[in-house]
N, C-alpha and C positions, 0 to 999 in steps of 0.2 A: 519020427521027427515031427508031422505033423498035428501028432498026438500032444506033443508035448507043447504045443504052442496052442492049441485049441485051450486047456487045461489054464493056462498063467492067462488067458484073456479071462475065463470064467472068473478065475480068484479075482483080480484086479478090479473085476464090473461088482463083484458080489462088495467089495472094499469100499467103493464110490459109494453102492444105496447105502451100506451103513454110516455111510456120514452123514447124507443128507439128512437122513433121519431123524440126527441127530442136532438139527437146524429148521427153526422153526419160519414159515415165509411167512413175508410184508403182507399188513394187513390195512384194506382199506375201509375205514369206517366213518359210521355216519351219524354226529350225533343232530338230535332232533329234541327239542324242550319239549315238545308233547311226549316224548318218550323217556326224558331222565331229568332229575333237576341239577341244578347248579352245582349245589353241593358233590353230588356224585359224578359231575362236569369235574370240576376239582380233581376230585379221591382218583378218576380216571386216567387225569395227566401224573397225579401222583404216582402211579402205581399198586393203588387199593382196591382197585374199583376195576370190573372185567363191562364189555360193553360187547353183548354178541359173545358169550364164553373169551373174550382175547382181553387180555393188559394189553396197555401201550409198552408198543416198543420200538428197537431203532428199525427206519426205514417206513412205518406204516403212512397211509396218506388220510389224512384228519378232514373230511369236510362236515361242517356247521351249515346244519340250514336255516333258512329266514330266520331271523327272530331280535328281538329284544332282551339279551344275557345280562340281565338287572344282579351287579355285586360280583361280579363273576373276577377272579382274582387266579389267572391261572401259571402256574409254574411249568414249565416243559423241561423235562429234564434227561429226553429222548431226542434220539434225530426222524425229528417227523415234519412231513408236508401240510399246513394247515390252509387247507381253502373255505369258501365260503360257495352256498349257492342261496344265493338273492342277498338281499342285504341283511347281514349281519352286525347286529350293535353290541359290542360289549357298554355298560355303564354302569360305572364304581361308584363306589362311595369309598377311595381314598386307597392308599394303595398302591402297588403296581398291576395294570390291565394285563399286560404280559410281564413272565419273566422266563428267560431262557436261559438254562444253564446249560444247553449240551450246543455240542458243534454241529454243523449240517442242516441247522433247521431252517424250513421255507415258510414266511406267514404272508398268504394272500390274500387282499380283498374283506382287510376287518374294519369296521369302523370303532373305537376307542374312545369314548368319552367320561370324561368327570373321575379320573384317577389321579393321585399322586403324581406318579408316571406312568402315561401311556404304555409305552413298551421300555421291557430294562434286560439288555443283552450282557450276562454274566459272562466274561470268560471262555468264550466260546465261539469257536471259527466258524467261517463259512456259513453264515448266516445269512439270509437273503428276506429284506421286508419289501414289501412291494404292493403298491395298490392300495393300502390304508389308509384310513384317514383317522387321524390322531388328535381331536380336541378336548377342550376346557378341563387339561390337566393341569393341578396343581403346581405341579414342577416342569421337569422334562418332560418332552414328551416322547421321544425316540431316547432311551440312555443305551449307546454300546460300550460297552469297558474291558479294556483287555479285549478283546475279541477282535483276532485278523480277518482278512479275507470277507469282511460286511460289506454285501448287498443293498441299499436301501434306497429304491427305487420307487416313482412314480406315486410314493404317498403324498397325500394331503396334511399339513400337521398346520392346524392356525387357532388360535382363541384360546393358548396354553399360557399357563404360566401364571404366579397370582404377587409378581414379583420382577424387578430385572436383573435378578441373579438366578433365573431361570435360564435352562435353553429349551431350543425346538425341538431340533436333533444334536444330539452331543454323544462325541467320537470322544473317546477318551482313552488314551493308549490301544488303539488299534488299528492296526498295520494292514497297508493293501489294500484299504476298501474305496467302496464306491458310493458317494451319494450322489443321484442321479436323477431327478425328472421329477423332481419333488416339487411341492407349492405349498412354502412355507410361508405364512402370512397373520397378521395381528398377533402373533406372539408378543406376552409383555416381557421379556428377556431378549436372547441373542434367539436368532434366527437357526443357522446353522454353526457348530462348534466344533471345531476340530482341536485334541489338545494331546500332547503328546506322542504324537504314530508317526508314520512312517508310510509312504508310497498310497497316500489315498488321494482319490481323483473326485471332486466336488464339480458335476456338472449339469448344465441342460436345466436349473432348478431356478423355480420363480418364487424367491425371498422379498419378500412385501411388508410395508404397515410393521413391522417390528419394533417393539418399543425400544432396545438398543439395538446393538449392530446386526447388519444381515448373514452375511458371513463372517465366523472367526476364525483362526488358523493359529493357534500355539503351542512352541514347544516343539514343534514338530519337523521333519525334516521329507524331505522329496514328494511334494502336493503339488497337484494341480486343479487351478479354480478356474472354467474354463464351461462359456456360453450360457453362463447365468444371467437373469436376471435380479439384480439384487436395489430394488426403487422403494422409495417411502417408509425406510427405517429412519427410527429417531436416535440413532447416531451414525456409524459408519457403513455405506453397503456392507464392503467389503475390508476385514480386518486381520492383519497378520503379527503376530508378535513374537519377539525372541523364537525364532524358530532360524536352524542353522540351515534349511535351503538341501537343495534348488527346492524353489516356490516358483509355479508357473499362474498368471492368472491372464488368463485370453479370452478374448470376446466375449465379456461379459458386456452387460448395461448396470452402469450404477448411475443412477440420478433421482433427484427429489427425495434422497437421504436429510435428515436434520443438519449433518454436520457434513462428515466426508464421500466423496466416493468410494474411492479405496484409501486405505491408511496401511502403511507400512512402519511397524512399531520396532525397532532392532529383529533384522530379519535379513539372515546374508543368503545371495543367490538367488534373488527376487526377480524374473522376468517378468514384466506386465505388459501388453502386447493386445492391438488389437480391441482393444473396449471404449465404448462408451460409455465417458462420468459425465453427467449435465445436469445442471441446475441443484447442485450441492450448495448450499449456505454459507459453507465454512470453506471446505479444500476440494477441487477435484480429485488429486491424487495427494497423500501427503504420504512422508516417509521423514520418520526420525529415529535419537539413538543410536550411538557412535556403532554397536552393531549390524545397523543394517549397510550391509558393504555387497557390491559389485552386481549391483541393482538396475535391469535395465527395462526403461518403458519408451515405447514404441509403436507406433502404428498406432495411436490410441487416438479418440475424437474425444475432446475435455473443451466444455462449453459451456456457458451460461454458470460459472461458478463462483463463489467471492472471488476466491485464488484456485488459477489451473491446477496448476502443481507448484507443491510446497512442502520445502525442508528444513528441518533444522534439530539441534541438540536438543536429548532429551529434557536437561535441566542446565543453565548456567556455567559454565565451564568446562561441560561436555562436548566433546564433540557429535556431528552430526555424522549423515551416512560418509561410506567411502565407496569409493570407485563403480560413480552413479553413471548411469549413460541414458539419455533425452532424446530420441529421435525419431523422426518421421512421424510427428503427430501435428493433429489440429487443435492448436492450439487458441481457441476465440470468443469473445466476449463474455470472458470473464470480468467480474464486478469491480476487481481489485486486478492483480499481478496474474501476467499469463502462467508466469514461470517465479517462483521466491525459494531462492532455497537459502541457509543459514547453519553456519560450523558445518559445512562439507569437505572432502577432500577429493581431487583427482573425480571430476564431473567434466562430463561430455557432453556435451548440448546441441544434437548437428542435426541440421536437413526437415527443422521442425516448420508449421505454419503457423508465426502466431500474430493474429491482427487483431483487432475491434474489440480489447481488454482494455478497461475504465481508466485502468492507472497504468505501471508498467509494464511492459510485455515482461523482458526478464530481469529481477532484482537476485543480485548473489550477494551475501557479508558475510566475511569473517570465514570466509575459506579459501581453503588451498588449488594448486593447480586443477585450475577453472578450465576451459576450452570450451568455447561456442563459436560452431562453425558452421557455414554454409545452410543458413537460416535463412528465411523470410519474414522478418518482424514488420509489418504496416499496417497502421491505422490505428494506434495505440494508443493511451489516452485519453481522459476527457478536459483537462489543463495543460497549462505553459510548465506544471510545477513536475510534472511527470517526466518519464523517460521508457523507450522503447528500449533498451542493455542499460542496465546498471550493476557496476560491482563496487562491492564498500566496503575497505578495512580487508581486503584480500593480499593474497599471498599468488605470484606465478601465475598469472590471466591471459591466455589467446583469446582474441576474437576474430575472427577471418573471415571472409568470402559471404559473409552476412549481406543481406539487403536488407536495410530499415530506412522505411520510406515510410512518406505521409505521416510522422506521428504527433500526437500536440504538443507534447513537449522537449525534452532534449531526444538526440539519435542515440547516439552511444554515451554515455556518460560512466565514468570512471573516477572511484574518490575513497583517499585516503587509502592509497595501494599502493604495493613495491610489486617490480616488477610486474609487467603488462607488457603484451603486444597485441594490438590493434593493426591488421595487416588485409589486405585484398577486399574490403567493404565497399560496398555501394549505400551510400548513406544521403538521402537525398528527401528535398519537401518536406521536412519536419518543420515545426512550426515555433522552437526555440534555437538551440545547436545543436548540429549535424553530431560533432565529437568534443566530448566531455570530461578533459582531468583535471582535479582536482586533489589539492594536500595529498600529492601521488609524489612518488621517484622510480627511476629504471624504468622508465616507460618508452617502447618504440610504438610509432603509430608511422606505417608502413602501406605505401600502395594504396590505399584509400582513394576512393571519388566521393568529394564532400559536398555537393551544387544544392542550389537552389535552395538551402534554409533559410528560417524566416529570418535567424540573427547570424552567428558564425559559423565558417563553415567545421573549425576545429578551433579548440578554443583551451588553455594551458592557465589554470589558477592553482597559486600557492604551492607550487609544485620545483621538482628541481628533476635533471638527470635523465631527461625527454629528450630522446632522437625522432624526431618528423621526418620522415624522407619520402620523395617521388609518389606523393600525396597529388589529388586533384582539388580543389577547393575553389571554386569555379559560382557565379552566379548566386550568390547568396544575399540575403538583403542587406545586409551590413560589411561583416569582415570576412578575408577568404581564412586567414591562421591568427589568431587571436592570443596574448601571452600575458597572463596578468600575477606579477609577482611570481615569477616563474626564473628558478635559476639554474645555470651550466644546460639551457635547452640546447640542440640541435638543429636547425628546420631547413635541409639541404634537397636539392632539386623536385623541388613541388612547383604546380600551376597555383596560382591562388590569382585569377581572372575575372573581369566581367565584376568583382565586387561592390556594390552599392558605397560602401564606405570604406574600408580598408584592405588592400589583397594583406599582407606581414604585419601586423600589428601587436607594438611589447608597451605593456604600460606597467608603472608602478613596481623598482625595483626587479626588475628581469633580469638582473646579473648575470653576465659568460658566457651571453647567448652566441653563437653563431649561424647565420643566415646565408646560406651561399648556394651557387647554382640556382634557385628559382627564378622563375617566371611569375613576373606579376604588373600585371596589360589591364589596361581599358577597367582600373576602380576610380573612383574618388581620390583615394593616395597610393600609391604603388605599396613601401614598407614607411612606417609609422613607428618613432619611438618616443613614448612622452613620460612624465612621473605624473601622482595624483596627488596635490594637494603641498601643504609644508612637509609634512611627515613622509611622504611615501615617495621621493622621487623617482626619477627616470632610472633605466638602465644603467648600470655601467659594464665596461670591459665585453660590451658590445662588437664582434666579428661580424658584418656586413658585405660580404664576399661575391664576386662575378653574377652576381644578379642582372637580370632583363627587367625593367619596371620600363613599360612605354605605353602612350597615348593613354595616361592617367588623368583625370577632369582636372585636380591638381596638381600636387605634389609626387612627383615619384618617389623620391624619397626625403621622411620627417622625422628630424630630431628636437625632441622638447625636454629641457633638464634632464642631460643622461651626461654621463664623464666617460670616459676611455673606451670613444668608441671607433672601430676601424673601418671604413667603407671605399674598399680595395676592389678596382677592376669589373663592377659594376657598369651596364650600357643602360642608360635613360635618356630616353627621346620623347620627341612630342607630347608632352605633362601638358595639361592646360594651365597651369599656373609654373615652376619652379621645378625645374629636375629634382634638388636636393636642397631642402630648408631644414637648418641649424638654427635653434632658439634656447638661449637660455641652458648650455651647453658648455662642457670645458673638456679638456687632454684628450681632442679628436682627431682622426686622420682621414685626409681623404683622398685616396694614393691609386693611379692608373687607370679611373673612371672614364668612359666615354658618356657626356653628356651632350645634346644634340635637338634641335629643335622644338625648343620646349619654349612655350607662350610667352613667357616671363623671363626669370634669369636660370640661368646654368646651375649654380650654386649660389645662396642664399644664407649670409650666417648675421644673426639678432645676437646681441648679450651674448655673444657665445668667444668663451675666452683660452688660450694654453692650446690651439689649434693648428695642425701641419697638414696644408691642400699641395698635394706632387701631382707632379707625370700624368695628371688628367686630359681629357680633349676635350673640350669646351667650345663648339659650336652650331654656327647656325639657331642660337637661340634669341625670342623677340627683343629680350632687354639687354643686361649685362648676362656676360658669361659668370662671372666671378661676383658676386655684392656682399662686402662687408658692411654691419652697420652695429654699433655699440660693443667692439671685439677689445680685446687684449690678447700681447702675444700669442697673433697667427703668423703663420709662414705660407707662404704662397710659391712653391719652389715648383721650376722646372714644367710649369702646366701649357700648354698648348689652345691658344685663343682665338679663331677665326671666326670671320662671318659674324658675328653676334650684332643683334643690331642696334643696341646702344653700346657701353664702354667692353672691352674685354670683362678687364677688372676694374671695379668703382669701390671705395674703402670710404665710408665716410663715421664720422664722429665715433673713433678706434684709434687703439696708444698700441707702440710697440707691435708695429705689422712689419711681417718683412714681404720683399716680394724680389724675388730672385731668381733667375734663370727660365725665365717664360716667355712663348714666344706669344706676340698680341699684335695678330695680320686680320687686316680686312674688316677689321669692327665700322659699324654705323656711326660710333661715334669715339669716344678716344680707346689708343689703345689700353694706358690705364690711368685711373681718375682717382684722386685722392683728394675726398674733401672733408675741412674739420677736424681732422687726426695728430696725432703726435708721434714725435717719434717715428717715423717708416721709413723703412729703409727701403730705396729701390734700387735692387744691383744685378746686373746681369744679362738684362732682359732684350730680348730682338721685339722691336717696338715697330711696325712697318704698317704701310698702306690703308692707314684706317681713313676714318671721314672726315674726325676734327683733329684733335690732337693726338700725339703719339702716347704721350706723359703729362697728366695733370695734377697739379697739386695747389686746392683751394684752400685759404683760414684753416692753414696748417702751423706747426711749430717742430724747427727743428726734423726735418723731412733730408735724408739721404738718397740721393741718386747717384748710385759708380758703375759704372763700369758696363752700359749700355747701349746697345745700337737701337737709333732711331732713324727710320728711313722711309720716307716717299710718303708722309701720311700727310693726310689734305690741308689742313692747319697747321699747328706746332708741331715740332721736333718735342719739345718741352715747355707746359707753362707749366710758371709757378704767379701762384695771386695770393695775398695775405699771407705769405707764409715765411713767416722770419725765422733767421738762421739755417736755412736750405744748405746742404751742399750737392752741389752738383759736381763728379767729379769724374776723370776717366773716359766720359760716354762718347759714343760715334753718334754724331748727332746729321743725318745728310738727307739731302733732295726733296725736302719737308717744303709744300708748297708755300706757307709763310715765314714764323720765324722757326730757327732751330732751338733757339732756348731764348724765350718769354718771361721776361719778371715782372712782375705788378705788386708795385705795393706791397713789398717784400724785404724788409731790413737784415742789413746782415747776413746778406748771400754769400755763399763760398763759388768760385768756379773753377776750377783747376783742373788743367791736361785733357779738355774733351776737345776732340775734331767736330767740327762744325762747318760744312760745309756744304754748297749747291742749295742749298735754301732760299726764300727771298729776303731775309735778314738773317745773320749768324746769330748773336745774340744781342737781345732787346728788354734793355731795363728801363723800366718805366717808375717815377717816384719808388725807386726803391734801394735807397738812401745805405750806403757804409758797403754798399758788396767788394767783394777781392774776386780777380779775374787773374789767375796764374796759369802760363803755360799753357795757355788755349792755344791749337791750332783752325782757323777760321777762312774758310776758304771758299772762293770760289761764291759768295751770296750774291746774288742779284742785287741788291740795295746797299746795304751796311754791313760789313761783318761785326760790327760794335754799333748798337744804337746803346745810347747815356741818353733818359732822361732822369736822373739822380741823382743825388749830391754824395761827396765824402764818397768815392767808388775808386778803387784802387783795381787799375791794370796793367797789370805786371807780366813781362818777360812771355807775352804770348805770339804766337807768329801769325799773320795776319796777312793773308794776299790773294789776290786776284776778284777784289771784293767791288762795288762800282764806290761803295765809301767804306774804307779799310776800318776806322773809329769815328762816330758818328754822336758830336756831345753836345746834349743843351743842359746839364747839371752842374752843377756849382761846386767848388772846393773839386774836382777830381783829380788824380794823380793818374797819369799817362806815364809810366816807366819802364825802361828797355824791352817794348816790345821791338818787333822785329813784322814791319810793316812796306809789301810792296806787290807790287803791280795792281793797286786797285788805281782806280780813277783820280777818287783824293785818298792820301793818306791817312790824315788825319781832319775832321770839317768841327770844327768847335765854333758855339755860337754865343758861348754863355763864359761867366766870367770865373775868373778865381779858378782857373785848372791850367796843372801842373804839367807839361810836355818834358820828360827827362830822359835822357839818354837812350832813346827808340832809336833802332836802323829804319832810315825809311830812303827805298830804294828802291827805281822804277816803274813810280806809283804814274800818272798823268800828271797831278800834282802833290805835292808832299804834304805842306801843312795848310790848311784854311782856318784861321783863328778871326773871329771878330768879337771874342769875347774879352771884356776890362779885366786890370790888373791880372792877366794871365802871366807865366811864365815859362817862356821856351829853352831849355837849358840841357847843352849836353847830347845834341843828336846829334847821327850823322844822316845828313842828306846829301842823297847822290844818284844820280841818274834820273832824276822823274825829268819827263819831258815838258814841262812847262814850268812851274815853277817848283824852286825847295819849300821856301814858307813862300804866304800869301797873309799879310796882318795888318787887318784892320781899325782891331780892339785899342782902345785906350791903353796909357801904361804899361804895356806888355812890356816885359825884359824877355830878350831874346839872348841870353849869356851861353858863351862856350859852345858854338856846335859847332858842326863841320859841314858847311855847306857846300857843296864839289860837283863841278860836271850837271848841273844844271839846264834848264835851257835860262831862266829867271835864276838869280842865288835867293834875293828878295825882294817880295814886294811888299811893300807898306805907303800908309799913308802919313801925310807932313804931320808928326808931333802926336805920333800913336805908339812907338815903338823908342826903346832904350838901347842902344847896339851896347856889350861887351862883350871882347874879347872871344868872339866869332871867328870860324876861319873857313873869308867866306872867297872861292877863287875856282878857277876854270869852268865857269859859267859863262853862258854866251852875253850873260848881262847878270854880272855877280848882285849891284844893286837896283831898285826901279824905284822911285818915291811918284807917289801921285797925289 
């Protein structure tokens, strides 16, 4: 047995030497120019030519010693190692310096000068160049083609190319390789060329001085460019085209390029990460070409450039990249725009730093869903005409959690956009406006703090379909929200404080806006609505909602030529001028307001016409609560008036005012005043405790008052002065320190069915010629319940008692008929002549009638029970016809050939006649 195993080891060994045999080993050889020339240098690599009895073959290791290889033109067509010991120059006269057509081969430590191309890798893998240095070649200088798995390391390649359609090194469909540690420089073409391959890594290499781009990258797919330097080319450091990605390009240095840093030309799966581009001419980073998609740079330092970063469509109705991402980079003083991109789609812009850029930090037009978030854009600009965010002519825009501060011109500015949201920004110290839309719709601008801009702090032009809400807008030097020709806005629970000139400001056709829930303290004017010019008016259809406007220098709130506008449940207090001024205004409401200690008046309406004031509270403010002045049908319904320290409500030189169902307690001065106007109606009203009058109505015409309680106010119950055809009708007129109803110089008064009572005169007309007095009840006045000083005054059927002078006449022609007069002092005290006494009850009075006025006629009364006398006449000519004078203490008294007795029925008086 162990014979038989000794025997198969013998055959088996004897098996092995004949094969080796049959395999010839690696040889290392040495050529030396003292020992062979060029030519047979040549025939050598060719396989013609033996050197030491051997051809070349695969595996051998080649070293060249010192020398100068003058035309040396060599082909490899073997896997062999080529080194050098001392310095080795190849130098052509045109040509390729190397060409390698086999796989495996290693060239180290050659220097190449003056050929076509330096080195030209045919076809052939695994090739490794390393250590050479490759100039003043015609063409390329490094060509690999076809060839996977290239090596090409730590050469030198500069001073090539006699052309810029040269390259330095160019990769040309091959896959896997490595350029690596290379110092490629003054090349008059492209630096490094990658064009068509697959998984090669371009790194560690110093790309300089080239006459166009330093790196190119086309065609190709899964590269990465990564700790280059790529400075001082005269066009792009770094350049990537139509290539379908992933493209990785990291820490690299691109700066003091002619044009760009890096350029990204239609190139999807583009990371760029982690480099420096500075002081590029043209762009930091640019990327255009609806192809380059889902693009993202990152971590990068981009400084001192025209433009940081910059995108846009390749040509005119292209689009630009898609689904770009911006983040965490330094973004700063660039020459132009930190950030420009142009026809983008679906771009992310977050958590970048971009400040101390000439113009705008970020310009975006003409793309689609945008997002820039949680940035820091300050210090941007070097004009008012700039902007730190700008988007224009876009589609779907977030901006959020941004801080832009300090910049010189607009913060955020927004124009000519549908849909936008502007949300969670700190937007502050910018040196034009804080937030900027423009010729926009669908726009929210959300959560915002807008303080301290030089002009507003948000600002809405030409625009429609904007929701503002729970905004800060606080300390700005002009307006806190600004709205110009802006229509169907929103601007609901925002601060807009501390404003220099306006916190809510709508100028110039703002239609539909509504405003409700904010705060807006301590500006110039609380909210502000004006039009500009003839053409461009005010607001309309205006919503003005539960707003805070207080301790405004002026106006809380202003309306200037606006029509249907609503300003409902709003509190304005201490305005230095006018809680709310209406100018030049029509179809207003202004309905459940609490306005309150404000300098001036409560409410305020100029030229302003077709208006309905309700259910407001109206006081403690310095002037009137209420002032109307050049109005047409307003209504003044149901408002609430104290404290104010001139009139409640003052209406003057206004037609067709109504004022109804308001209560006017404790004003300074009347409760409400009507002077100059027509038409006004005043019905309804609790008129109490003021300082002067309750109701006034001066150089009026045709002036209603029904159905009113007036009480306890320091002066009048009611004056009327100059104001013909008054009716005064219905009202509770009582305990009014002077008179209850005052007529001056008022023709053709109506008075019908008011109580009048506890006053110091009930009513008191004075030259105020033709009035009718029906159905008053008059009671209780200290003085007169009727003072007449005016002619042609009919009073009729009113009841009249417990007054100290029940009618009280020095007017001429008056008719005194069936009132119903008793227990005052005197009944009736007439002094004047030509008045009528007819069929009055007068009963109980002290004395009944006092007449010493001529040709009077007493006809028709009954008198009975006054305690001293029924008449008392001293007038000339008086006919005292038909009365019934009964139960007297006097029946009459008169004097000799003053009085005409008929048909009197004068009896049970204690002294029916007395003549004196």
């Amino acid at each position: 047995m162990k014979k038989k195993q000794i025997l198969v080891a013998i055959s088996l060994s004897l098996i092995f030497f004949s094969m080796l045999s049959g395999i010839s080993a690696a040889n290392e050889i040495n050529i030396d120019l003292n020992d062979i020339t060029i030519e047979n240098i040549a025939n050598f690599f060719l396989g013609t030519y033996q050197i030491n009895g051997n051809y070349i073959d695969d595996g051998d290791s080649i070293s060249f010693k010192e020398g100068n290889y003058l035309g040396l033109n060599l082909i490899i067509n073997k896997a062999v190692n080529l080194t050098t010991e001392g310095i080795v120059k190849f130098i052509g006269n045109g040509g390729n310096g190397l060409t390698i057509n086999s796989s495996n081969v290693n060239v180290t430590g050659f220097e190449l000068s003056n050929y076509t191309t330096g080195i030209y890798v045919n076809s052939s893998d695994n090739v490794t160049l390393n250590e050479n240095k490759v100039e003043n070649s015609k063409s390329h200088a490094i060509y690999v083609e076809k060839a996977n798995n290239a090596k090409i390391t730590n050469n030198t390649v500069e001073n090539n190319g006699n052309s810029t359609n040269t390259r330095a090194i160019f990769l040309q469909q091959s896959n896997n390789s490595v350029v690596e540690k290379n110092i490629v420089k003054n090349n008059s073409g492209r630096g490094i060329y990658v064009n068509g391959s697959k998984g090669v890594e371009v790194k560690e290499n110093v790309v300089t001085d080239n006459k166009q781009y330093g790196i190119y990258v086309a065609l190709s797919e899964n590269i990465e460019i990564n700790d280059n330097i790529a400075n001082n080319n005269n066009q792009s450091g770094i350049l990537t085209a139509h290539n379908n990605g992933p493209i990785k390009i990291d820490n690299n240095i691109a700066q003091n390029n002619a044009e760009n840093g890096i350029f990204i030309h239609d190139t999807a799966n583009v990371t760029i990460t982690n480099n420096k581009v500075n002081n590029n001419p043209k762009y930091g980073i640019f990327l255009n070409g609806e192809g380059t998609t889902n693009a993202k740079i990152s971590n990068n330092i981009i400084t001192n450039n025209n433009i940081g970063i910059r995108t846009e469509g390749e040509i005119i109705g292209y689009d630009g990249p898609i689904n770009l991402e911006i983040s965490n980079n330094i973004i700063s003083n660039n020459l132009q725009q930190g950030i420009y991109l142009d026809m983008n789609q679906n771009t992310l812009i977050k958590n970048n730093l971009i400040t101390g850029n000439k113009n705008h930090g970020i310009y975006i037009q003409r793309s689609n869903n945008t997002q820039i978030i949680n940035n820091l854009v300050d210090n941007n600009g070097n004009s008012t005409s700039t902007r730190a965010i700008y988007i224009q002519m876009c589609l779907d825009a977030l901006v959020s959690e941004n801080i832009v501060t300090n910049n010189s011109g607009r913060g955020i500015y927004i124009n000519g956009t549908n849909r936008a949201q502007i949300t969670n920004n700190q937007v502050k110290n910018n040196k034009q406006y804080g937030i900027y839309v423009a010729l926009s719709e669908n726009i929210e601008i959300n959560a915002n703090t807008a303080n301290y801009n030089t002009l507003s702090g948000i600002i809405i032009a030409h625009g429609e379909s904007t929701v503002i809400t729970n905004n800060i807008a606080n300390y700005n030097e002009v307006n806190g929200i600004y709205l110009h020709d802006a229509a169907g806005i929103i601007i609901a629970n925002n601060q807009a404080n501390n404003n220099k000139q306006y916190g809510i400001y709508l100028q110039g056709g703002s239609d539909n806006a509504t405003i409700t829930k904010n705060t807006a303290n301590n500006n110039n004017y609380g909210i502000y609505i004006e039009g500009v010019g003839t053409f461009e008016p005010g607001a309309e259809n205006t919503k003005i909602d539960s707003n805070v406007a207080n301790n405004n220098t002026i106006n809380g709130i202003y309306l200037d030529d606006t029509k249907n506008t609503q300003i409902t449940n709003n509190k304005i207090t201490s305005s230095g001028n006018h809680g709310i001024l209406i100018k030049n205004s029509s179809k207003y409401q202004l309905l459940n307001n609490t306005l309150s200690k404000n300098k001036a008046k409560g409410i305020y309406l100029e030229d302003s016409n077709e208006g309905k004031i309700s259910k407001n509270i109206i006081d403690n403010n310095a002037n009137e609560g209420i002032y109307l002045n050049k109005t047409r049908n307003v209504e003044l319904i149901a408002n609430t008036l104290n404290r104010n320290e001139n009139s409640g409500i003052f209406v003057i030189n206004s037609t067709n005012v109504t004022i109804a169902q308001n209560t006017a307690t404790n004003n300074r001065q009347h409760g409400i005043s009507v002077l100059m106007s027509n038409n006004t109606i005043i019905t309804k009203n609790n008129v109490g405790n003021n300082e002067l009058s309750g109701i006034s109505l001066i150089h009026g015409v045709k002036a209603s008052l029904n159905n009113n309680t007036v009480t306890n106010n320091k002066e009048n119950g009611i004056f009327i002065y100059e104001t013909p055809n008054a009716i005064v009708n219905n009202n509770k007129i009582t305990d009014n320190l002077k008179y209850g109803i005052q007529i001056e110089k008022s023709k053709s008064v109506t008075m019908n069915n008011n109580k009048v009572n506890n006053n110091l005169y009930g009513i008191y007309l004075d030259k105020s010629d033709n009035a009718i007095l029906k159905h008053n009840t008059i009671n209780k006045n200290k003085k007169s319940g009727v003072y007449i000083n005016s002619n042609n005054v009919k009073l009729e059927t009113n009841i009249i008692t417990n007054n100290n002078i029940g009618i009280s006449n020095i007017g001429k022609n008056n008719n005194l008929i069936n009132n119903k007069i008793s227990k005052n002092n005197y009944g009736i005290y007439n002094k004047i002549n030509k008045v009528q006494i007819i069929n009055n009850q007068i009963y109980k009075n002290k004395n009944g009638i006092y007449n010493k006025g001529k040709s009077s006629k007493i006809q028709g009364n009954k008198i009975t029970y006054n305690t001293k006398y029924g008449i008392y006449n001293s007038g000339k000519s008086t006919k005292i016809i038909k009365n019934t004078i009964t139960k007297n203490k006097y029946g009459v008294i008169y004097l000799k050939k003053t009085s005409s007795f008929k048909s009197n029925n004068i009896n049970k008086n204690k002294k029916n006649l007395v003549r004196k």
